[in-house]
C-alpha positions as CSV (number, residue, x, y, z in Angstrom):
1,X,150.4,76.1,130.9
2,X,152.4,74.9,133.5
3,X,151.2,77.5,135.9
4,X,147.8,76.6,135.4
5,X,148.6,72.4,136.0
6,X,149.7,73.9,139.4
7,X,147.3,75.6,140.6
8,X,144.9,73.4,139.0
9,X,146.4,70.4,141.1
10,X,146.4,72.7,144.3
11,X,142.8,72.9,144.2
12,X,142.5,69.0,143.6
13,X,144.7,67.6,146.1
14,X,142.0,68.3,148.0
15,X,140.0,66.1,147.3
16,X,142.4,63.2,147.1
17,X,144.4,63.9,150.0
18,X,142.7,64.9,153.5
19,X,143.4,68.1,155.8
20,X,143.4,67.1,159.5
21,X,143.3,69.1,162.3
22,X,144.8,68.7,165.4
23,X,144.4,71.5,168.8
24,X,146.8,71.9,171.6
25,X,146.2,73.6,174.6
26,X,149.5,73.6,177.1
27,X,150.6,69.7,176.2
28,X,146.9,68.8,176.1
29,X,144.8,67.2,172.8
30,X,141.7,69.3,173.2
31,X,138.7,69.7,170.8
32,X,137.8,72.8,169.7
33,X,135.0,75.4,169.7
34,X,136.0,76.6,166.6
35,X,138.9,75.7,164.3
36,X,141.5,78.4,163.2
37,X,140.2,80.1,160.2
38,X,142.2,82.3,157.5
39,X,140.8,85.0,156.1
40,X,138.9,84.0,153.1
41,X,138.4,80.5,154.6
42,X,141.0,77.4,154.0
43,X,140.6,77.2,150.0
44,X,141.6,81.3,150.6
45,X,145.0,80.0,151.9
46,X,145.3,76.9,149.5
47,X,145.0,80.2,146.5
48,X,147.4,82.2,148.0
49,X,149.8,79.6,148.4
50,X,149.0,78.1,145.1
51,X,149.5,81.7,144.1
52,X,153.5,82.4,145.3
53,X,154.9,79.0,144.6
54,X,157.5,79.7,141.7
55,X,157.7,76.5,139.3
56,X,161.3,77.9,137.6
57,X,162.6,77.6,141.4
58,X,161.5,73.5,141.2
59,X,164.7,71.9,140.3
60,X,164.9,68.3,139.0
61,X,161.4,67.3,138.6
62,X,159.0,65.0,136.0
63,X,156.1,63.8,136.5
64,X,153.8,64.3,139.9
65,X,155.6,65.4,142.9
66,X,154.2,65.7,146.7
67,X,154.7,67.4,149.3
68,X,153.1,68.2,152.8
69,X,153.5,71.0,154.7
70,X,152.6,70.3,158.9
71,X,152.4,73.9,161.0
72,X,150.5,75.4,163.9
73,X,148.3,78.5,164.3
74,X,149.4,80.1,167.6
75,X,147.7,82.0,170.0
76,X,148.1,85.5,168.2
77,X,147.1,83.4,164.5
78,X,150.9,82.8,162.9
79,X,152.0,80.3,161.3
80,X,154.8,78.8,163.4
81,X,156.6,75.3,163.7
82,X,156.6,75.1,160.1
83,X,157.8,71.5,158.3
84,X,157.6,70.6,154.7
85,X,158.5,66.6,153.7
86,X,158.3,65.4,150.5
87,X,160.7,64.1,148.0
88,X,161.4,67.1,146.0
89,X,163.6,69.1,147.8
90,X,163.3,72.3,146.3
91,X,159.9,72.0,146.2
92,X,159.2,71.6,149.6
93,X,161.6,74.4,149.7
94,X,159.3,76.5,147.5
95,X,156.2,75.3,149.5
96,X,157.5,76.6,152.3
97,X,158.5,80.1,150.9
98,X,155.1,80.6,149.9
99,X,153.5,80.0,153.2
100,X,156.1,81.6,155.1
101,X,155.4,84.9,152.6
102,X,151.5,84.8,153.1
103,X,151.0,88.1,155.4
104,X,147.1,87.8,156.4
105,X,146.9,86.3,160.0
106,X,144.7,83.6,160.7
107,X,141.7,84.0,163.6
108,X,143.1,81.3,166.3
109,X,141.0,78.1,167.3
110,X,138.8,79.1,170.7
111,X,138.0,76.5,173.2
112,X,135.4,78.0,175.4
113,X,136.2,81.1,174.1
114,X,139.9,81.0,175.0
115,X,142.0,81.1,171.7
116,X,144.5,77.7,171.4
117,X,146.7,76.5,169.4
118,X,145.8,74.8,166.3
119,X,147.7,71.8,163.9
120,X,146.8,71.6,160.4
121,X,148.7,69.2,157.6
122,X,148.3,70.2,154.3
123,X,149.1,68.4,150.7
124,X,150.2,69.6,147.6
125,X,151.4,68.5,144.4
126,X,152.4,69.9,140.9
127,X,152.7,67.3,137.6
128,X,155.1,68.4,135.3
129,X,155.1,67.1,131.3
């Protein structure tokens, strides 16, 4: 049951919480072309995520917890510069883990067809009874 709050709360942090993008090119704020996309598009990566995070590793915590997880696509489509905040330390911890273990490579952001680097800030939250 627990497992299915989680992923069930993945998907709907969506909608209560919003993903923002922002691109960098050199130290330059630049719109994009196109935005960096994961394979099977950005609710792929929210289920693959959802997917890894290990509730028996979240230590100390009732109720609804938060956390947001701020990283960049590079150039080559990694994740890199990776920073999760939230007050629940091991499950920013754990959210962290998870997209650190996802092994599919995003396709980078493109500004006139040259790939750049792309910021994306992502929610999410598990409620535990």
């Amino acid at each position: 049951m627990k497992k299915i709050t989680v992923f069930a709360l993945l998907f709907l942090s969506a909608a209560a919480f919003s993903q923002t993008q922002e691109t960098v090119k050199s130290s330059q704020t630049e719109q994009t072309d196109k935005p960096a996309e994961y394979p099977g598009g950005f609710g792929g990566f929210r289920k693959a995520v959802g997917q890894k995070i290990r509730i028996d590793r979240i230590k100390g915590a009732k109720g609804r917890i938060e956390s947001k997880a701020a990283f960049s696509i590079n150039l080559k489509g990694e994740v890199e510069n990776l920073v999760v905040t939230g007050e629940n330390e091991s499950f920013n911890k754990e959210v962290e883990r998870a997209i650190r273990s996802i092994k599919p490579k995003w396709n980078p952001s493109t500004q006139q067809g040259t790939p750049v680097e792309a910021k994306y800030t992502i929610p999410f939250a598990v409620t535990f009874e």
